[in-house]
C-alpha positions, 0 to 999 in steps of 0.5 A, spaced: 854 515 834 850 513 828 853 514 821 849 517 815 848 514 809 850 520 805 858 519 810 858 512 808 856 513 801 861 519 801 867 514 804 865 509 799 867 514 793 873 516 795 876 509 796 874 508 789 876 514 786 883 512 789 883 504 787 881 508 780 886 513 780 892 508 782 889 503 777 890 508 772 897 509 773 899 502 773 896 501 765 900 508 765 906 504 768 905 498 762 904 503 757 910 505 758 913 499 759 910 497 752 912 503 747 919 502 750 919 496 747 914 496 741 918 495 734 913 499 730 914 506 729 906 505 729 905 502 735 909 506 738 906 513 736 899 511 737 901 508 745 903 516 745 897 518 742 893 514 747 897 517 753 896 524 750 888 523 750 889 522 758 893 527 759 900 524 759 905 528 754 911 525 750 918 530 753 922 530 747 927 537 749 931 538 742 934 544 742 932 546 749 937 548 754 940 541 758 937 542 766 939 537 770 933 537 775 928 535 768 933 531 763 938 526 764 945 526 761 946 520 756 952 523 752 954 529 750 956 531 742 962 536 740 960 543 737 964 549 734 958 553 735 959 558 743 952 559 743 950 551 742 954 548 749 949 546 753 943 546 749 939 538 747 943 536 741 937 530 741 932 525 745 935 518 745 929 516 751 923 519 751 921 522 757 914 523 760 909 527 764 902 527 767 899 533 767 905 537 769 908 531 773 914 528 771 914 521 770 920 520 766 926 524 765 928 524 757 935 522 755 938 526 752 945 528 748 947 535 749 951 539 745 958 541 749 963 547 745 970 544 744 975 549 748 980 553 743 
């Protein structure tokens, strides 16, 4: 059985197109890893605009209700307010998302109503 040149030309791209996409997550994997580690506001804003412009969003959940399936739990805060309990008080860790796809949950600080 003879192999068209178009077949293996075909085959070609999709082992490079997925060498390509794997790549790129490992440079996201590093971003990550750098902007966790970056002391300067600056770098650390643009690191998150770099990531945006290729689809990876920054999650930051202030003020959203807590869901366990896309947040973490870091602690929690005390409110007198009912309507509070369970709602993101603040993002400790930046969480991240490539086009829909969870990279990493946010950390965050839920409010928790004190019980009278």
């Amino acid at each position: 059985m003879e192999v068209s040149a178009e077949v293996i030309a075909g085959i070609d791209q999709s082992e490079t197109l997925k060498q390509a996409l794997a790549e790129r997550d490992s440079l996201v994997q590093l971003c990550l890893y750098a902007l966790d580690r970056a002391r300067s506001p600056g770098v650390v804003e643009r690191i998150e605009e770099g990531l945006a412009g290729i689809g990876v969003a920054a999650i930051r959940p202030d003020g959203d209700l807590f869901d366990p399936a896309r947040h973490e739990a870091g602690g929690t805060v005390p409110t007198q307010d009912l309507t509070m309990d369970g709602v993101v008080a603040e993002t400790e860790v930046v969480g991240f998302a490539d086009r829909g796809r969870l990279l990493r949950a946010p950390i965050v600080t839920v409010y928790k109503a004190r019980q009278p």
